[in-house]
C-alpha positions in Angstrom: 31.9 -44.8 32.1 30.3 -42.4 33.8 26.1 -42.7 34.2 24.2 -39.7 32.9 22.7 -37.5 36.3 19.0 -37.1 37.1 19.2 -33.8 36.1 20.5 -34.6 32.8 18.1 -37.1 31.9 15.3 -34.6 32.4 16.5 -32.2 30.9 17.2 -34.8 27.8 13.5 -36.3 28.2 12.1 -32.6 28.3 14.0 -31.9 25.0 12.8 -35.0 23.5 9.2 -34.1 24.6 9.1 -30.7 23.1 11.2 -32.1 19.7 7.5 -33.2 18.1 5.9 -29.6 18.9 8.8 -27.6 17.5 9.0 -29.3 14.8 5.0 -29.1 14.3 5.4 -25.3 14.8 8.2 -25.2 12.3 6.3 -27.1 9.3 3.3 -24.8 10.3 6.0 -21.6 9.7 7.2 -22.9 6.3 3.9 -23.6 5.5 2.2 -19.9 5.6 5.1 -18.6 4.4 4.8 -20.8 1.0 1.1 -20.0 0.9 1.7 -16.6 1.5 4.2 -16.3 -1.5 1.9 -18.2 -3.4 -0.5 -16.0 -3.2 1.7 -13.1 -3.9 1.9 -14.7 -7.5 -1.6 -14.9 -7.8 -1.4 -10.8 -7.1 1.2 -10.3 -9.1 -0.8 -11.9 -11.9 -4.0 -9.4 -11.6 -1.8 -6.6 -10.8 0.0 -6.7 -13.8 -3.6 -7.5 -15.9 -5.1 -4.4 -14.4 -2.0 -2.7 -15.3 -2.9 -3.4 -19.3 -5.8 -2.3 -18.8 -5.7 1.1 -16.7 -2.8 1.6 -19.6 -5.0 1.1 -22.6 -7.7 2.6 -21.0 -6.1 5.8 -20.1 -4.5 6.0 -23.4 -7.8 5.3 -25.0 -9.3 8.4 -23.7 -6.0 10.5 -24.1 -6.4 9.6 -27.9 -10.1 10.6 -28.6 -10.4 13.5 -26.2 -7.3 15.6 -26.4 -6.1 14.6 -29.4 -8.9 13.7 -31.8 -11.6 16.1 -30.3 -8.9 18.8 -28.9 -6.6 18.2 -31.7 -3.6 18.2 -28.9 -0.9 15.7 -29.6 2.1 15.7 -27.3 5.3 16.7 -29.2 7.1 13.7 -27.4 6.3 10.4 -25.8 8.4 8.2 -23.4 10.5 6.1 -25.4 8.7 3.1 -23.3 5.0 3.9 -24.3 3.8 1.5 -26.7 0.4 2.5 -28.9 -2.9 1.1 -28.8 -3.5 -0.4 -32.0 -7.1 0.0 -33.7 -7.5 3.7 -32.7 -9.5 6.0 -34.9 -6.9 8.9 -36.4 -9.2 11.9 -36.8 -6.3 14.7 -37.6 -8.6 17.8 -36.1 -6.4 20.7 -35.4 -5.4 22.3 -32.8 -8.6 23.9 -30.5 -7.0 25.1 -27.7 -10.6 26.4 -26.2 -11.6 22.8 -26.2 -8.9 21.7 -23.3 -11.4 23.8 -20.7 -14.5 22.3 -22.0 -13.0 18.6 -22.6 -11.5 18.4 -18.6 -14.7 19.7 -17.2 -16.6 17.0 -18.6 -14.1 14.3 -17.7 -14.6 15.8 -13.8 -17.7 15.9 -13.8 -18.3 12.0 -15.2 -15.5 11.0 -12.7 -17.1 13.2 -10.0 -20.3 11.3 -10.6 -18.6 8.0 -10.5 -16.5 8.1 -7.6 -18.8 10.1 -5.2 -21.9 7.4 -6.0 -20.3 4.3 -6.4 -17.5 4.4 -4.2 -16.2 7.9 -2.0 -13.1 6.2 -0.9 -11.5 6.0 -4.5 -11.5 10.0 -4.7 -7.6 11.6 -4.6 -4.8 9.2 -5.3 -5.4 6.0 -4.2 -2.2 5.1 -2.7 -2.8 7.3 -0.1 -6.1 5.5 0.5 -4.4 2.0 0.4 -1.7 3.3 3.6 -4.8 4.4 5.4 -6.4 0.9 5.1 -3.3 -0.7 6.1 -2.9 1.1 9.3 -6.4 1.8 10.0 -8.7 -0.7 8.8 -6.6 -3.8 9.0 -5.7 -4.0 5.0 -9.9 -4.0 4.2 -10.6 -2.5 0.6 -14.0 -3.1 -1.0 -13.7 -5.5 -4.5 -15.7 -1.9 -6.0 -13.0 0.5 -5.2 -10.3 -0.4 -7.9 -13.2 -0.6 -10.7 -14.5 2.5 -9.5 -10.8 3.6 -9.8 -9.7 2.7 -13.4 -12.6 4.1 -14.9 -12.6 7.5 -12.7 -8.5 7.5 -13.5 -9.2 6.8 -17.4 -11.6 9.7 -17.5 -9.7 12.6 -15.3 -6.4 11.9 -16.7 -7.3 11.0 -20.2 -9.2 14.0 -20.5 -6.3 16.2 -19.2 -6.9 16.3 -15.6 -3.1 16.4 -13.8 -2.5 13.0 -12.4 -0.3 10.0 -12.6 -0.9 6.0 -13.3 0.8 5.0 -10.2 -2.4 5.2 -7.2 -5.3 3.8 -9.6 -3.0 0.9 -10.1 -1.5 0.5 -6.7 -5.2 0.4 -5.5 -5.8 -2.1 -8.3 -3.0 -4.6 -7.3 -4.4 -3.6 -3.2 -7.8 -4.3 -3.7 -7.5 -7.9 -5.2 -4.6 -8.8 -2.3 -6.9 -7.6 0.5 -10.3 -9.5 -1.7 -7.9 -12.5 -2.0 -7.0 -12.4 1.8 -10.9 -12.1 2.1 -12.3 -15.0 0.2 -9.6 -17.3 2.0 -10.8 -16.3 5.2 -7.3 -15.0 6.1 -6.4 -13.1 9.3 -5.4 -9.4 9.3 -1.8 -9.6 9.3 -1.6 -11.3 6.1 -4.8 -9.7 4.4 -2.3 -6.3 4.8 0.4 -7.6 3.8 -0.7 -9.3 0.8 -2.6 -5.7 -0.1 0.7 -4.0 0.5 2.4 -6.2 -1.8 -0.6 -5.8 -4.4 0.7 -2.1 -4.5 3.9 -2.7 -4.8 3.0 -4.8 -8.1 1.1 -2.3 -9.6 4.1 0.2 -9.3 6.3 -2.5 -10.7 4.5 -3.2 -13.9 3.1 0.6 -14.6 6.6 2.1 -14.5 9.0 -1.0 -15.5 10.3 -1.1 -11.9 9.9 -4.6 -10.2 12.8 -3.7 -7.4 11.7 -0.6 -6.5 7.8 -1.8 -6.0 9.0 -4.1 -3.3 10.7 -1.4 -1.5 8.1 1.1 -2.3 5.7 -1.1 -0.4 7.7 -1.3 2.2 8.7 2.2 2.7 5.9 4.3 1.6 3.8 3.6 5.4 5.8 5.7 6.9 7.2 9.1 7.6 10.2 8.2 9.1 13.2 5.8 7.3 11.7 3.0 8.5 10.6 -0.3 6.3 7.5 -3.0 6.9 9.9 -5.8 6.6 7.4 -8.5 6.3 6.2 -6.9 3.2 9.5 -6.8 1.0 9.7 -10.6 0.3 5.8 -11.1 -0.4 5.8 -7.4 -2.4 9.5 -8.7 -4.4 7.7 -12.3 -5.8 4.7 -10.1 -6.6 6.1 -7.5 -8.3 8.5 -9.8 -10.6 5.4 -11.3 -11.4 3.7 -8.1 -12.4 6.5 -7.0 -13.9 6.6 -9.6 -16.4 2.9 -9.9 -17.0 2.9 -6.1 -18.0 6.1 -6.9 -19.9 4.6 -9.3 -22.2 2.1 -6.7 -23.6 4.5 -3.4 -23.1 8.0 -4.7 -23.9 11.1 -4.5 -21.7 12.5 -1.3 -21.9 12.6 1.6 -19.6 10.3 4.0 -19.8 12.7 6.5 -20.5 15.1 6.6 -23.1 18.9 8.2 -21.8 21.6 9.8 -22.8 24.9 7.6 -21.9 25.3 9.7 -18.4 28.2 8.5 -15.9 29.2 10.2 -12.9 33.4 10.5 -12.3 34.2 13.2 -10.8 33.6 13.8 -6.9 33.6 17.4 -7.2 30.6 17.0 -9.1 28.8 16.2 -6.1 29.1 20.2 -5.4 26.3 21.3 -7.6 24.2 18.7 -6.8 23.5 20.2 -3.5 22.3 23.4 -5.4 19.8 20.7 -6.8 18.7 20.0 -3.1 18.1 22.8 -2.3 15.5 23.3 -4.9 14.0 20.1 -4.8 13.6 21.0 -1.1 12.0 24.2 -2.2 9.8 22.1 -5.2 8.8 19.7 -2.5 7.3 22.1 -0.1 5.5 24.3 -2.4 3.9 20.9 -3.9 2.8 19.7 -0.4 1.2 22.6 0.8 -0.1 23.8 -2.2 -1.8 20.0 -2.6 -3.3 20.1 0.8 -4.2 24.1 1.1 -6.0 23.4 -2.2 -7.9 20.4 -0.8 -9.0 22.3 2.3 -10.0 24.7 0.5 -12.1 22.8 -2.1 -14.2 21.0 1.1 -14.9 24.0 2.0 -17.0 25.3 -1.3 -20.2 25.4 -1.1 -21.0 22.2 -3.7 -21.8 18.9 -3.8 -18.7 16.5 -3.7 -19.6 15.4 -7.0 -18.9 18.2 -8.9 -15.7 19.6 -7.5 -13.8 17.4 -9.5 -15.5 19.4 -12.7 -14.4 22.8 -10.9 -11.1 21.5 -10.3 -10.7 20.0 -14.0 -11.9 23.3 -15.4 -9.2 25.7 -13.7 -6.9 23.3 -14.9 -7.7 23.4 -18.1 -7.3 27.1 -17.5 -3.7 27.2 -16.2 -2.8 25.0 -19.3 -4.1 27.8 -21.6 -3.0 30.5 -20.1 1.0 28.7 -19.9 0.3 27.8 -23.5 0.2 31.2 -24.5 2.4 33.1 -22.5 5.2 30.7 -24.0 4.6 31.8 -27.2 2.7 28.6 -28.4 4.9 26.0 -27.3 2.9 23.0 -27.1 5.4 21.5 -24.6 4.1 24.0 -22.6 0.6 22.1 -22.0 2.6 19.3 -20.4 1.1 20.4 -17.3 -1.9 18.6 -18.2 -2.9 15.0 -18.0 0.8 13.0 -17.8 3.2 15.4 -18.5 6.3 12.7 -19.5 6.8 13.9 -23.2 8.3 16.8 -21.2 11.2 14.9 -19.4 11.7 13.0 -22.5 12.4 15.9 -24.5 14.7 17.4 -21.5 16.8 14.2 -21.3 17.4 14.6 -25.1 17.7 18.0 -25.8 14.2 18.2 -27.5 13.3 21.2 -29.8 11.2 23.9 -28.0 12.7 23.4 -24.3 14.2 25.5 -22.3 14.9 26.4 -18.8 12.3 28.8 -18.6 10.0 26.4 -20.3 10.8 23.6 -18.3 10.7 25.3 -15.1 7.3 26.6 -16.1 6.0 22.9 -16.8 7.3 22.2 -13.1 5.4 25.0 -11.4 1.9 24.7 -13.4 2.5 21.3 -12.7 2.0 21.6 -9.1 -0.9 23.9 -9.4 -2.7 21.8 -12.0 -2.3 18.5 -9.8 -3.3 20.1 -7.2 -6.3 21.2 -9.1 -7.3 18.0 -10.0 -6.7 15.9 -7.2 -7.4 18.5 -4.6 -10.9 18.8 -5.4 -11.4 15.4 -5.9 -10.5 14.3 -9.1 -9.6 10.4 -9.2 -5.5 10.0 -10.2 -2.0 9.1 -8.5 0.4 11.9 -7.7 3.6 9.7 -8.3 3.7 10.5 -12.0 3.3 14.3 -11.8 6.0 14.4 -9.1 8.4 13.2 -11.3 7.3 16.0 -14.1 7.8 18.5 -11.5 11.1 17.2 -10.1 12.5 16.4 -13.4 11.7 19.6 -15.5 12.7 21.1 -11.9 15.7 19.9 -12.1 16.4 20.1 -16.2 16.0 24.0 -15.6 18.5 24.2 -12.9 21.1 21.8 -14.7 20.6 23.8 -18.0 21.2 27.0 -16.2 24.7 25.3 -14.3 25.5 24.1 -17.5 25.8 27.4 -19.2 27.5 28.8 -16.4 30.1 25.7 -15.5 29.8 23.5 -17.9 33.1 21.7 -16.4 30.8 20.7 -13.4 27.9 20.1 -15.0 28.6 18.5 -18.5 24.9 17.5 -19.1 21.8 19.0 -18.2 20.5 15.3 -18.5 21.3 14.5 -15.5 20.3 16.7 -13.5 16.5 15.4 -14.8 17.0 12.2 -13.5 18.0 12.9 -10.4 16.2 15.9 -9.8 12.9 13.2 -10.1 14.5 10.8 -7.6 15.2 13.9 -5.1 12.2 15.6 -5.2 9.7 12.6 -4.4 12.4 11.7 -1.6 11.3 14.8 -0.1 7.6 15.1 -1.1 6.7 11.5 0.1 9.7 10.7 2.6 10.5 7.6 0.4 14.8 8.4 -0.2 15.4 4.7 -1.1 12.9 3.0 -3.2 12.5 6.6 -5.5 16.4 6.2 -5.9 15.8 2.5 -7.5 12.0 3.3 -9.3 14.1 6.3 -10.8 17.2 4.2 -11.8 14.8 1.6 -13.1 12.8 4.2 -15.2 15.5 5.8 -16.8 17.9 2.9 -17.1 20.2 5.3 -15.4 21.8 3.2 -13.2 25.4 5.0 -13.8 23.9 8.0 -11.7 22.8 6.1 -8.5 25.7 7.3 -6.3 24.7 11.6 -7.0 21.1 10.0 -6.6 21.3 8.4 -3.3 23.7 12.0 -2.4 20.3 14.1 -3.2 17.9 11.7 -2.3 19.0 11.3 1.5 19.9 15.5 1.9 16.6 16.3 0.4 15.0 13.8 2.5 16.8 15.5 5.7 16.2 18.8 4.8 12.4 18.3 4.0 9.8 19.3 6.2 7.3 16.8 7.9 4.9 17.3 5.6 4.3 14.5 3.3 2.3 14.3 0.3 1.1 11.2 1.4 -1.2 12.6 4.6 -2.2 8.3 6.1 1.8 7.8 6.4 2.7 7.6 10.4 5.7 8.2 11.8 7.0 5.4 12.6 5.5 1.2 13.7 5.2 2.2 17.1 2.9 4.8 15.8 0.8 2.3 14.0 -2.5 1.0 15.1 -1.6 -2.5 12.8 1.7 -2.8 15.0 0.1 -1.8 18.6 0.3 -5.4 19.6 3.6 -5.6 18.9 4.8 -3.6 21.8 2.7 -5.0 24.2 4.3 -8.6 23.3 7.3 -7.0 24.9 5.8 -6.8 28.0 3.9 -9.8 28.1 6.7 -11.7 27.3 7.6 -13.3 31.0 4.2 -13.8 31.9 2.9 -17.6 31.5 -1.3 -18.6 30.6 -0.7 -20.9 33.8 -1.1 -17.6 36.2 -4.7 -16.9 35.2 -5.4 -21.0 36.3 -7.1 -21.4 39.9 -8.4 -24.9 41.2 -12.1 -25.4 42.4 -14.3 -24.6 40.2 -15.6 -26.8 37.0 -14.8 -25.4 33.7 -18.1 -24.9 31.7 -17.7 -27.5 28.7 -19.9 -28.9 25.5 -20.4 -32.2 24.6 -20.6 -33.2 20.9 -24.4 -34.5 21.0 -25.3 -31.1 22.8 -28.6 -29.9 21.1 -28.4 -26.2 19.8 -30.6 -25.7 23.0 -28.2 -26.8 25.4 -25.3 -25.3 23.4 -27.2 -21.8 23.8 -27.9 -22.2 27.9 -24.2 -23.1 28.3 -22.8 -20.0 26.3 -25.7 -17.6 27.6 -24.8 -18.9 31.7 -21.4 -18.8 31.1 -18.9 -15.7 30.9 -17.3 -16.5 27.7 -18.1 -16.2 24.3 -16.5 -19.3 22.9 -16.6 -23.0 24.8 -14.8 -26.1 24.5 -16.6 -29.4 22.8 -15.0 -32.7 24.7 -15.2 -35.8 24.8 -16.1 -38.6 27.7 -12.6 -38.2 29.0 -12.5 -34.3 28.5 -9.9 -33.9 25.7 -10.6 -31.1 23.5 -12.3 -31.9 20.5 -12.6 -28.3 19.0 -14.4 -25.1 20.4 -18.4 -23.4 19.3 -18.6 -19.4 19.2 -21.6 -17.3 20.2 -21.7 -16.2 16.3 -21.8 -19.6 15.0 -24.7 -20.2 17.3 -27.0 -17.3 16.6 -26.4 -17.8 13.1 -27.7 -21.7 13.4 -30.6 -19.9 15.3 -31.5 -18.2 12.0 -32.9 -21.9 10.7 -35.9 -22.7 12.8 -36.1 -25.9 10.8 -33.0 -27.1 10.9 -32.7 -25.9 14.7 -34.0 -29.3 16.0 -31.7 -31.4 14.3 -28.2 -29.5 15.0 -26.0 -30.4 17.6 -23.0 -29.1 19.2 -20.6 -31.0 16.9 -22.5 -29.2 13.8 -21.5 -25.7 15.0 -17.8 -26.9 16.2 -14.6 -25.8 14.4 -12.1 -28.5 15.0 -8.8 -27.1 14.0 -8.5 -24.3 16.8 -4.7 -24.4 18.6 -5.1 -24.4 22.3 -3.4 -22.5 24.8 -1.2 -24.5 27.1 -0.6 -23.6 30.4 3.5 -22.9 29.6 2.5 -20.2 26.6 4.4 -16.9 27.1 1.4 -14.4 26.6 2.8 -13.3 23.5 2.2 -16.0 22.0 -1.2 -16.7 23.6 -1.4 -12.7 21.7 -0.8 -14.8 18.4 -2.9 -18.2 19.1 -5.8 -15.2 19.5 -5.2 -13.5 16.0 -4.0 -16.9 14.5 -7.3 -18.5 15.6 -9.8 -15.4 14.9 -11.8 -16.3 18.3 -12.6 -13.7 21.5 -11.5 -16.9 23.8 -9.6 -19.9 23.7 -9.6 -23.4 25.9 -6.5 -23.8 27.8 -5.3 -27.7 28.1 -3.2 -29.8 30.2 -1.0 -30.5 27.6 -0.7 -30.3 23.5 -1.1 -34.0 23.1 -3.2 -35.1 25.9 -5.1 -32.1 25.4 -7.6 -32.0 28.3 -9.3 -29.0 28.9 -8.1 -27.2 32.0 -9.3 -23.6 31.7 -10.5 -20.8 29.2 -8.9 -17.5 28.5 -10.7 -14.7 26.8 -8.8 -11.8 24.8 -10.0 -9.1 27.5 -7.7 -11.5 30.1 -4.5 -11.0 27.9 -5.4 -6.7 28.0 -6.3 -7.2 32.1 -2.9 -9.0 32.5 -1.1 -6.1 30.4 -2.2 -3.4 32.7 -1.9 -5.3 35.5 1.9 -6.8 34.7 2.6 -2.9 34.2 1.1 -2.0 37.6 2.8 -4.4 39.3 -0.3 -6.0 40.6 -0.9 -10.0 40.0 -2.8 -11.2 37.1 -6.3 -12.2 36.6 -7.2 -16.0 37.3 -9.9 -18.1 34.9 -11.7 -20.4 35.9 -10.3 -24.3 35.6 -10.7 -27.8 37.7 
C-alpha cells in the first residue's frame, strides 16, 4: 500500500485545520440570514398595521370632507375597497365651489405638518426612501412615517392628487431602518431591511405581495437592474403584510375584471399603438411633475404654504373638467384617488367615454403635479395608474370602434395601459407587470403586458419620475465598496506586517487613565485588551473612552475591561482585504487587531480602515502597500 506523501499530509492537516473556521463562518452565515428573515416578519407585521391605518385614515377624511361637507361621492369604487364602519352619513348635496376651498385647507394643515415636524416627508415618500438607501445608509427618523400618514390622510382625503403607495412604503421603511436601529445593526442590513419595509407596504395597500418584493428590488434603479439581497428579505415581508392587511381588507383584488384572455398574436399589433402613447403619457407626466416642482421652489413663499397653493389650483382644474364635461362627476376623478374611474372603464360604466377618460388622464397629470409638486404629502404610484389606465381605456375604446376584430375589449387595454405607463414613468417594466396582474386579477393578459411593458420601457426617456433612482450599483454610493473588493481581492492583511517594533496593547486592569495615554500616544483609534500571554481578549474605542470620561465619579473605579467589547473578529494575517473590507463593516470599528492565528489569537499587529483605502490606491498604482506596526 502505498504511504501518503509529505505534500499530501499537509495539504490534508491544512484542510483539517481550516475545517473548524469554515464551518464557524458557515453557522455565522445561516445565522444572520435567519435573523435577518426574522426580522423581515416583524416588518411585515407593522407594515401591514400601518397599512389599516393610512387606509382608514385616508378614507376617514375622503368621507367627511368631500363627501359630507362637499357633497362629492365618487360614482364608483374599486370593487376591493372595503368601508369604514361608524361613519357619520350627512347626505349634503353637491357644492362644487367647496372642492377649492376644502383642498386648500387640507394643504395648508399638511403644509404646516410636514414643513415643522419633519421636511423630509414632503413629495412622495418612496422617492425619499431610495434616496436614504443610497445616500444615507437606509437612516429614516421614527417621526417621518407619522408625520406621513397624517400629512397623506389630509392632502389626499381632502382631494389633493396622490396615491397610498409612498406614505406607506415610508411607513413599512421607517420601522425596518428604526428596527435595524434599536438592534444596533450595521448598514447593509439596516437598508435592506428598510427596502423590504417598502416593499411590504406596497404589498398590503394594493393586494400585491409578489410584486412588493420585486418592487423593492427594482425601484433603486434607472437601469434593469435588481438589489438581489433585497427580494428574499422584501418576499417574507411582504407575505406577511399582505396577510395582515388581508385580515381587515379581504382577499380580493382591488379591481374587479372582465373575463379578458389574450389568443391571438396578431393582437399584439395594436398594442404597440398603446406604446406609443404610454410613451407619450409617460413623458408629459415626468416633466410636467418636475417643471412644476422647480417652479414652485422658486415662488416667493414659505414652504409651508405651497402645498395650500398647489391644493387650491387643483381644486381648480377639477372644476373647470367638471364643467366642460357637461357635469360628469366622473370627470372630478382627477382629484384625490382617482380609481372609481378605471373601475368604471374596465366595466363599461355609465358616463365614460374616450373623451372622458382621456380627459381624467391628462388633468390627472396636472393635478398630481399640483399637489405633489408644491409640496403636498402623497405617493405618485396610485395616480400613475389613473393616468395610464384611463390613457389607455381611451385609446382601446377608440381601436375598438374602428377594429373591433383586433381589439375585442376596451378592457384590456386599461390594464395594460397602467402596467406600460409606470414601466416608462418609473423604469420599473417587471414588478408593474406583476403589481398590475395582482391588482386586476388579470393574469390572462401578462404576455401583451410584459410586450408593452419592456417597449415602453425602451422607448422612454431617462427621465424618471422617481428623481433618487441611479443608474445602475456601480453608480451607487451603498455599493462603492463593492468594486473595490475586486481589486483588493489578491492582496493579504500579512503585507501591512513589519517586525521591530512593539504593538501598543491594553491590559484588562488598565485604569481609564492609562487606557486614555495609550489611545492618545498611539496612532489608532481602537487597541487591543490582552492578557499575560498576549492573546486577544477584545478591543476599547476612543468613543467608548470619552464617553466613560463623561462620569467623573465613576472615572476612578473603571478599568480597561469595563470599556472592552469582547466579541470583535480579528483580522488574521491570511485575510484577502476584501474580507478585512467586511470584518470592518461587520465589526463597526475604525481599526481592528490583527492575530497570529484565530485560535491562538495573539495579537500581532493593528490595521485601521484608512490602511485598507491606502492599500487600494496603492495596489492600483502599482506601488507596495502600507506596513502597521507588529512585533
Amino acid at each position: 500500500m502505498t504511504e501518503p506523501s509529505a505534500n499530501q499530509s499537509t495539504t490534508s492537516q491544512r484542510l483539517w485545520a481550516w475545517f473548524p473556521e469554515l464551518l464557524l463562518l458557515r453557522r455565522r452565515r445561516v445565522r444572520d440570514q435567519v435573523r435577518l428573515l426574522g426580522l423581515a416578519v416583524l416588518v411585515g407585521i407593522v407594515a401591514g398595521l400601518g397599512a389599516i391605518l393610512f387606509y382608514a385614515a385616508t378614507r376617514g377624511v375622503e368621507h367627511y370632507a368631500l363627501g359630507e361637507l362637499a357633497g362629492y361621492h365618487p360614482p364608483v369604487r374599486p370593487a376591493g375597497e372595503v368601508d369604514i364602519p361608524g361613519l357619520a352619513v350627512w347626505h349634503q348635496p353637491f357644492r362644487p365651489w367647496l372642492l377649492l376651498l376644502i383642498p386648500t385647507m387640507g394643504g395648508i394643515l399638511s403644509g404646516w405638518l410636514v414643513y415643522t415636524f419633519a421636511p423630509e416627508a414632503e413629495g412622495h415618500g418612496t422617492d425619499a426612501v431610495i434616496a436614504a438607501y443610497h445616500n444615507r445608509q437606509g437612516q429614516i427618523r421614527p417621526r417621518v412615517p407619522l408625520v406621513k400618514i397624517a400629512a397623506s390622510a389630509l392632502t389626499i382625503g381632502s382631494g389633493g392628487s396622490g396615491g397610498r403607495e409612498g406614505p406607506i412604503a415610508q411607513i413599512g421603511a421607517g420601522f425596518g431602518s428604526l428596527l435595524a436601529n434599536l438592534l444596533k445593526l450595521g448598514a447593509v442590513e439596516r437598508r435592506i431591511l428598510m427596502a423590504a419595509g417598502m416593499g411590504a407596504g406596497i404589498a398590503a395597500i394594493f393586494r400585491a405581495p409578489l410584486a412588493g418584493a420585486l418592487f423593492a428590488a427594482e425601484v433603486l434603479y434607472r437601469s434593469p437592474e435588481f438589489e438581489p439581497e433585497v427580494i428574499m428579505p422584501a418576499a417574507i415581508a411582504s407575505v406577511v403584510s399582505y396577510c395582515t392587511f388581508g385580515l381587515y381588507a379581504g382577499w380580493e383584488p382591488l379591481f374587479a375584471t372582465p373575463n379578458l384572455t389574450f389568443t391571438n398574436p396578431w393582437h399584439l399589433a395594436p398594442y404597440l399603438l398603446l406604446v406609443l402613447m404610454m410613451v407619450l403619457l409617460a413623458t408629459l407626466y415626468t416633466h410636467t411633475f418636475y417643471g412644476m416642482t422647480r417652479l414652485f421652489r422658486r415662488l416667493p413663499l414659505l414652504p409651508h404654504f405651497r402645498p395650500a397653493v398647489g391644493a387650491f389650483l387643483t381644486g381648480l382644474v377639477g372644476i373647470v373638467l367638471y364643467y366642460l364635461s357637461g357635469r360628469q362627476q366622473s370627470a372630478l376623478a382627477v382629484l384625490s384617488f382617482g380609481y372609481g374611474s378605471i373601475q368604471q372603464a374596465m366595466t363599461d360604466g355609465p358616463g365614460i367615454s374616450a373623451w372622458i377618460l382621456l380627459a381624467i388622464a391628462l388633468g390627472k397629470i396636472l393635478t398630481t403635479s399640483l399637489t405633489i409638486g408644491s409640496g403636498g404629502s402623497g405617493g405618485v404610484f396610485g395616480p400613475s395608474m389613473v393616468i395610464g389606465g384611463c390613457g389607455g381605456g381611451a385609446l382601446g375604446m377608440l381601436l375598438n370602434h374602428l377594429w373591433p376584430g383586433l381589439v375585442p375589449h376596451p378592457a384590456s387595454f386599461v390594464i395594460v395601459g397602467m402596467a406600460g405607463f409606470f414601466a416608462a414613468a418609473a423604469k420599473t417594466p417587471f414588478s408593474t407587470l406583476i403589481i398590475v396582474s395582482e391588482m386586476t386579477g388579470g393574469y390572462h393578459l401578462l404576455l401583451p403586458a410584459l410586450w408593452v411593458c419592456v417597449l415602453a420601457f425602451i422607448l422612454s426617456d431617462e427621465k424618471s419620475i422617481y428623481s433618487a433612482q441611479v443608474e445602475s450599483r456601480s453608480r451607487s454610493p451603498a455599493h462603492q465598496g463593492s468594486f473595490v473588493r475586486e481589486i483588493l481581492a489578491e492582496v493579504r492583511v500579512s503585507q501591512f506586517l513589519t517586525g521591530g517594533r512593539a504593538v501598543p496593547v491594553l491590559h484588562a486592569s488598565d485604569s481609564l487613565t492609562t487606557v486614555l495615554d495609550r489611545l492618545d500616544g498611539s496612532a489608532y483609534p481602537v487597541l487591543p485588551v490582552v492578557d499575560a500571554d498576549g492573546r486577544l481578549l477584545g478591543v476599547v474605542d476612543l468613543e467608548c473612552t470619552h464617553l466613560a470620561l463623561q462620569s467623573p465619579h465613576a472615572a476612578p473605579l473603571i478599568v480597561a475591561e469595563d470599556l472592552m467589547r469582547s466579541n470583535v473578529r480579528p483580522l488574521a494575517p491570511d485575510d484577502r482585504l476584501d474580507h478585512a473590507l467586511e470584518l470592518f463593516v461587520e465589526n463597526d470599528l475604525l481599526a481592528l487587531p490583527i492575530v497570529d492565528d484565530l485560535h491562538e489569537r495573539k495579537v500581532i499587529g493593528i490595521a485601521r480602515r484608512f490602511d485598507i483605502s491606502s492599500a487600494y490606491l496603492r495596489h492600483v498604482q502599482g506601488t507596495s502597500p502600507p506596513t502597521v506596526q507588529a512585533d
